[in-house]
C-alpha positions, 0 to 999 in steps of 0.5 A: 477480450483484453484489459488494462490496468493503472496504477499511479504509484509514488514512483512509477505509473504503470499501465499494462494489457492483460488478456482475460484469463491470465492467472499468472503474475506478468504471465503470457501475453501481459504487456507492461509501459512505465514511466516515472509519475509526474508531479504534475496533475496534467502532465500525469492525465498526458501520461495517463493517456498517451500509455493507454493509446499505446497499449489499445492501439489494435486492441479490443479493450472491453474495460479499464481499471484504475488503482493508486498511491492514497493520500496524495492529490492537487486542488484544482481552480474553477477551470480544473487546471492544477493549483500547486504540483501534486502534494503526496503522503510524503510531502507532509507540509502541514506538520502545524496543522496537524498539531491543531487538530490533535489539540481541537479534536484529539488523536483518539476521536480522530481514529475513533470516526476514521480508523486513522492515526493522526499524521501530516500526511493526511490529506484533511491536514493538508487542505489546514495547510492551503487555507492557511496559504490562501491557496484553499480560497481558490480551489473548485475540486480536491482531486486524487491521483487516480481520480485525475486518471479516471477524469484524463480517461472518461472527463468524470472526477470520483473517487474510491472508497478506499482512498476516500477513507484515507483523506481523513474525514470519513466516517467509516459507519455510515460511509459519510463525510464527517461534518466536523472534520469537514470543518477543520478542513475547510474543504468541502468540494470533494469528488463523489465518493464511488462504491467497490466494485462497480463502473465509475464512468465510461469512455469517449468510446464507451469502454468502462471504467472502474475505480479499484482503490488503493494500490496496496489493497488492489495487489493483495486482492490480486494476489488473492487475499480476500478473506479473513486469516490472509495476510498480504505482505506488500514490499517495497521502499517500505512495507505494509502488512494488510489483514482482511476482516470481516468489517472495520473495527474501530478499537484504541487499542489497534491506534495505540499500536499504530494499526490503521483500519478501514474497508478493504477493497471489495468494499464488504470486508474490513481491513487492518494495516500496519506500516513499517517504513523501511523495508526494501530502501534500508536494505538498498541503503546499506548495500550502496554504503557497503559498495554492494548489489543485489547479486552479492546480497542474493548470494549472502542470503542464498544457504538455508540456515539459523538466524543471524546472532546478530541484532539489529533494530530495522527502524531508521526513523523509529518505529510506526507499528506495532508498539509506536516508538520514535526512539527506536532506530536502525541499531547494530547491538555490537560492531559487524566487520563483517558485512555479510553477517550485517546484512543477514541480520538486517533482513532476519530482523525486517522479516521478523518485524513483518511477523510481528505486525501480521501476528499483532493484527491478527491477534487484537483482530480475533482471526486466526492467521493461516497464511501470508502472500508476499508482493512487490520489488523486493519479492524477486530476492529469493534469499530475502523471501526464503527467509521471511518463509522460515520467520512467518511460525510454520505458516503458509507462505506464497511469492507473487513475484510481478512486474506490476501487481497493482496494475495487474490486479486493477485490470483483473478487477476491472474485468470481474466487475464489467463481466459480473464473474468471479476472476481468479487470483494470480499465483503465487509461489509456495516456499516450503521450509524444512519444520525443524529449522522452522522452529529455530526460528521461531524460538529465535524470533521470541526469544531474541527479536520480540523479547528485546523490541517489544 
């Protein structure tokens, strides 16, 4: 039996056949397309489609799962066809809007209901900002990225709980719209809302289709963190660090500290986030400025040794989590001539601030932190993720180091729920660190990077 996974990230779509059983990260016979994600609602369903072809051509495909960036989506006309381009999370234009609504409602409510931090990047903001254009007067349907997938595939618009929550109008209690924010909005032509775990919709052909929900959430649950104590780190341009729980916990003092919460994918599971917005871009930034690659940085990075004595603040465009801070920014406490040294410390620093978030969450959460599985581009840095081992206290740390984990996870995930049978996790890479060098670093971490950043 064979399988396929979507994955609409903010950079690449990627669809990719894995054969059932593969526990394996990009293991045998796991074939992975990509292309750059359109800005375009219908050239995306075109993409959408032509990959899928392509990789079930002479294939018996018994099921598709459907997983993708959140916060990101187009309105679309009483014909279904596209009002505006594609409108991410970082496209951000309703900046003004999102001012109103923390004078109407309150920042504090806003997370009380949605277990959001109020931001421009919330999509109930943006639907503000397209009635204000006028665009909103003309709009049928609200459709996220993978919504449009699932409708380029089966002709079905619905969307994941998970990214339903992070529209920015879901109750999370009662699993229901909110009426008041529904109302600030002024956008209530919303796709259903589809439960974890189930088929949304099925093909011209009767292949089901599941939709598995947010990206960041699929990978950690390929990578099998599916229960409270496990932390995914998930790498990227930026960073997220995800917590399962037992439920979602709507606490001031997690929004104070820039923790966002919600349902995990598996849609029994709560789950905590926090976001640190550079992670794998700054260190690409700072090697194009020093004129250096990857092979240099791996290298650099390559000795098992005590952290950098140097300090850096790894926040470009100030802090999100933990303790909010716009002020905070990318700093070298003293001048480096020595871009090596410059670099070591800007990875100790990321891999600390990685350890903060997770030890925050998992401590305002009243969960034990046991282990961490790291996923991503930047995972296939070795020294990178050596030393983020050394920084994490003496705790588990794993490398799932694949092509395209989200993908992979959505067609695993497509293939436990079309079969009704537990699918193992991928495997990840345990990374054993000597205990003594374990604990120089983590009284470096205390005593040098928490003590000054916090």
């Amino acid at each position: 039996m064979t399988w396929l996974g979507i994955d609409v990230g903010t950079t690449n779509l990627k669809v990719c056949r894995v054969p059932r059983g593969t526990t394996a990260a990009t293991g045998p016979g796991v074939v992975v397309r990509s292309v750059r994600t359109p800005d375009d609602a219908e050239e995306l369903q075109d993409a959408v489609r032509r990959l899928v072809g392509e990789l079930a051509d002479g294939e018996r495909i018994e099921g598709i799962g459907v997983s993708g960036m959140a916060e990101t989506g187009v309105p679309l006309d009483r014909d279904l066809r596209p009002l505006t381009k594609l409108i991410s999370w970082r496209d951000q234009p309703g900046v003004a809007q999102a001012e109103q609504l923390r004078a109407e409602l309150g920042a504090e409510e806003l997370y009380a209901r949605t277990g959001l931090r109020l931001s421009p990047k919330l999509p109930v903001v943006t639907w503000r900002w397209l009635a204000d254009t006028q665009v909103l007067d003309r709009t049928r349907l609200w459709a996220g990225a993978p919504d449009l997938v699932l409708a380029a595939l089966t002709g079905t618009y619905a969307t994941h709980l998970t990214h339903a929550q992070r529209l920015g109008i879901l109750d999370l209690r009662t699993r229901q719209w909110d009426p008041d924010l529904l109302a600030y909005g002024g956008l209530d032509r919303l796709p259903p809302v589809v439960e974890p775990m189930t088929v949304a919709a099925t093909t011209p052909d009767g292949v089901p289709v599941v939709l598995c929900g947010h990206d960041h959430l699929v990978g950690a649950w390929a990578a099998g963190v599916r229960q409270p104590g496990q932390v995914a780190d998930s790498l990227g341009t930026a960073e997220a660090v995800i917590t399962p729980c037992p439920e979602p916990v709507l606490d001031d003092v997690l929004r104070q500290e820039g923790i966002s919460t919600g349902w995990y994918v598996d849609g029994r599971h709560g789950c905590a986030i926090s976001g640190n917005g550079a992670a794998g871009g700054l260190v690409e930034r700072r090697l194009n400025t020093l004129d250096r690659d990857y092979a240099w940085l791996n290298a650099v990075l390559a000795e098992d040794r005590p952290p950098s004595e140097q300090f850096i603040a790894p926040y470009p465009q100030g802090r999100q989590a933990p303790a909010p801070d716009p002020t905070s920014m990318y700093d070298v406490q003293r001048p480096v001539d020595d871009p090596a040294e410059e670099m070591r410390a800007l990875v100790d620093a990321l891999s600390f601030h990685a350890r903060w978030m997770a030890e925050e969450q998992t401590r305002l959460l009243g969960i034990s932190w046991q282990s961490t599985v790291a996923l991503g581009g930047p995972v296939r840095l070795a020294g990178w993720m050596r030393r983020k081992a050394l920084a994490s206290g003496g705790r588990e740390f794993a490398v799932l180091d694949g092509e395209a984990t989200a993908a992979e996870g959505a067609a695993l995930m497509a293939a436990e729920v079309v079969t009704g049978s537990p699918v193992k996790p991928l495997q990840a890479k345990p990374i054993e660190v000597s205990p003594q060098l374990a604990e120089v670093w983590d009284g470096a971490f205390w005593h040098r990077f928490h003590k000054v950043v916090s």
